[in-house]
N, C-alpha and C positions, 0 to 999 in steps of 0.2 A: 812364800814369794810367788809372785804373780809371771808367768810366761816370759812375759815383755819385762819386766823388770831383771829376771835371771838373765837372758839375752843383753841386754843393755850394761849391765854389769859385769857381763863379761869382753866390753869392748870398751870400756871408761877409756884406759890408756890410748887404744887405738882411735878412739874419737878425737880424745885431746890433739891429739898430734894433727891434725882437722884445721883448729883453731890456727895453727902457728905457719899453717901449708901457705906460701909465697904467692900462690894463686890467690888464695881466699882473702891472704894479708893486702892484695892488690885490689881488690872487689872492697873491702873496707876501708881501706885510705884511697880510693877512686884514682890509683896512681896504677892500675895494671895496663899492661901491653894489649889493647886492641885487638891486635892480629892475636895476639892471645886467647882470646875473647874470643873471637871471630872462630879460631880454630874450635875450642872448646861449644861452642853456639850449634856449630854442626856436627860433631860431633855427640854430644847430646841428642838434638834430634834425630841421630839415626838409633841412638839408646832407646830413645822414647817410642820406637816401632817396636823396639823388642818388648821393650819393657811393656806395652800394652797387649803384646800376645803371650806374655808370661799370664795377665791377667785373665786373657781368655781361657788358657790351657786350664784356669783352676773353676773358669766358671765351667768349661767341659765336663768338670769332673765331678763338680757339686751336685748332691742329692734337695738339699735344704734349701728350697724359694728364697728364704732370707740373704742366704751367703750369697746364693746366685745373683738376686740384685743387687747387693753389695759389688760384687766382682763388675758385674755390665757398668754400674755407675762411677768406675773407675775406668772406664776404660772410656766412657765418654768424658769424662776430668780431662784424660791425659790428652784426649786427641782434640778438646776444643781449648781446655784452658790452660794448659802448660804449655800445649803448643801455637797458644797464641803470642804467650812471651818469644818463646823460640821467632814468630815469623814479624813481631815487631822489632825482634834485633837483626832476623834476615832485610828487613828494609831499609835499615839506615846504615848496616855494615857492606851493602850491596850482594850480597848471598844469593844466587839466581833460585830458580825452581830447579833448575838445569843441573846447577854446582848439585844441590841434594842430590837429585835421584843419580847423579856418575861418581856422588866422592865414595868411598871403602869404608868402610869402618875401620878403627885404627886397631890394633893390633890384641892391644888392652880392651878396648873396648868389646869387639868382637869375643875374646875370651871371657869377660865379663857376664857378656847379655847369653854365650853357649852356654853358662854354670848353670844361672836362672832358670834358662831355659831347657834345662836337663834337670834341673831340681822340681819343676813344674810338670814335667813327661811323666820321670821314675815314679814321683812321691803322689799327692793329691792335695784339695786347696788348703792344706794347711802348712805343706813345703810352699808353694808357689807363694804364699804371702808371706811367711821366713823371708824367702830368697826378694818380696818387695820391700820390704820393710826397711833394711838398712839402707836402702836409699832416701826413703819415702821421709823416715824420721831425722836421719842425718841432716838432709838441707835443714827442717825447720831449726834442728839446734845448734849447726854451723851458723846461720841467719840472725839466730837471736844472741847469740854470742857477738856475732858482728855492731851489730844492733848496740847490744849492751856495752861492747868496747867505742864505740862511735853513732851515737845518735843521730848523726846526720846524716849515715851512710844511706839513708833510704830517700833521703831527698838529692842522692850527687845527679845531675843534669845526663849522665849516661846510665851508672850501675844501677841507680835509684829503684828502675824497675825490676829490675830483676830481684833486688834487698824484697823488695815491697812483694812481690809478688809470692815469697815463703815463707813473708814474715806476718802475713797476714793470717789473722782469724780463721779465716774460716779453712785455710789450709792446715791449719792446728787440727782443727774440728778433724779434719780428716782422716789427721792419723789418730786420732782419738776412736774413729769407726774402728781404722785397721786394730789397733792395738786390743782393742775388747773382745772382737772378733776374734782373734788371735788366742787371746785369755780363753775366751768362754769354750772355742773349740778343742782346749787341750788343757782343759780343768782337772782331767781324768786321764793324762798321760803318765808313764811309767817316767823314772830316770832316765833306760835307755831313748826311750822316744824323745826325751827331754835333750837330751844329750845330743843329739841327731839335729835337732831345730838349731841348737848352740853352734855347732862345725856349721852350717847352714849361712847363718845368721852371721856368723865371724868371718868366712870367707868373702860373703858379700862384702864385708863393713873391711876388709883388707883390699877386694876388688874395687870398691871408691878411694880406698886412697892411691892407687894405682892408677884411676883414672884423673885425680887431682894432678899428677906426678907427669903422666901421659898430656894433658892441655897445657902444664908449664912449661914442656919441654918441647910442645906441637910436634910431639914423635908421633909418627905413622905409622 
């Protein structure tokens, strides 16, 4: 069994429960609360700062030209094209520049992106892509679940673009890089190291559902 496949299997259950989250059921039948949206919108983007110096920390640390570009090319992903969704929903939800740089990180979130970002410090690039990954992979298979329960959810007139934007190709392709990279760096891991990536990997994929839970309930 392959790295990412032992990881992923050890979160089936807690995925599932992904699918049935009020938030996500609201993004698929295009019947969610706005301000819901709106809350979760920025909150996000301020994940997505961490989350891109999670990336940094592992290009830090990488010896290997390969992984290293890999890391840099994800950190330009996150900061032109993920957060271009982010700033086309700050435009029409009225989200200032201002709102960004004074809102907090919520609570959840903040604990969230400190694991990461301590998994990243302690370990080296092969924690710090653990600690990305259950996010990274979770939208596309939230999305395509969406998708696959509601085929129109990518065309609704507001969620549309956001469906579209992790349901897309080449965002696959993506975690297709992470995932091999992942594979290929710990071909030659013991169980205990094996073991270590899994509490890793499962605390993040419990930290998203925490932050699904934290946007429905726009707890701060």
């Amino acid at each position: 069994m392959k790295t990412t496949e032992r990881l992923l299997a050890a979160t089936t259950d807690l995925w599932h429960s992904y699918y049935d989250h009020p938030f996500v059921l609201g993004i698929q039948n295009g019947d969610l609360d706005k301000q819901k949206f709106r809350f979760y919108t920025i909150q996000d983007y301020l994940y997505l700062l961490d989350y891109a110096k999670v990336f940094a920390i592992g290009l830090s640390k990488a010896d290997d030209p390969e992984v290293m570009h890999v890391f840099a090319q994800y950190i330009s992903q996150i900061m032109d094209s993920e957060m271009n969704v982010h700033k086309g929903y700050a435009g029409i939800l009225d989200i200032t520049k201002d709102e960004l740089r004074h809102t907090k990180p919520a609570l959840a979130n903040r604990s969230y992106t400190s694991y990461m970002l301590a998994c990243a410090q302690n370990g080296g690039p092969v924690e710090a892509l653990t600690a990305i990954l259950a996010c990274a992979v979770s939208y596309e298979h939230i999305v395509k679940e969406i998708v696959r329960r509601n085929p129109q959810a990518a065309q609704h007139p507001f969620y549309g673009d956001w469906v579209s934007s992790y349901a897309s190709p080449s965002y696959a392709q993506e975690n297709v890089i992470l995932c091999e990279l992942v594979d290929r760096l710990t071909a030659s891991y013991s169980d205990a190291q094996l073991d270590k990536l899994t509490e890793i990997f499962y605390t993040c994929a419990r930290y998203e559902k925490a932050f699904w839970d934290m946007s429905w309930k726009m707890e701060a």
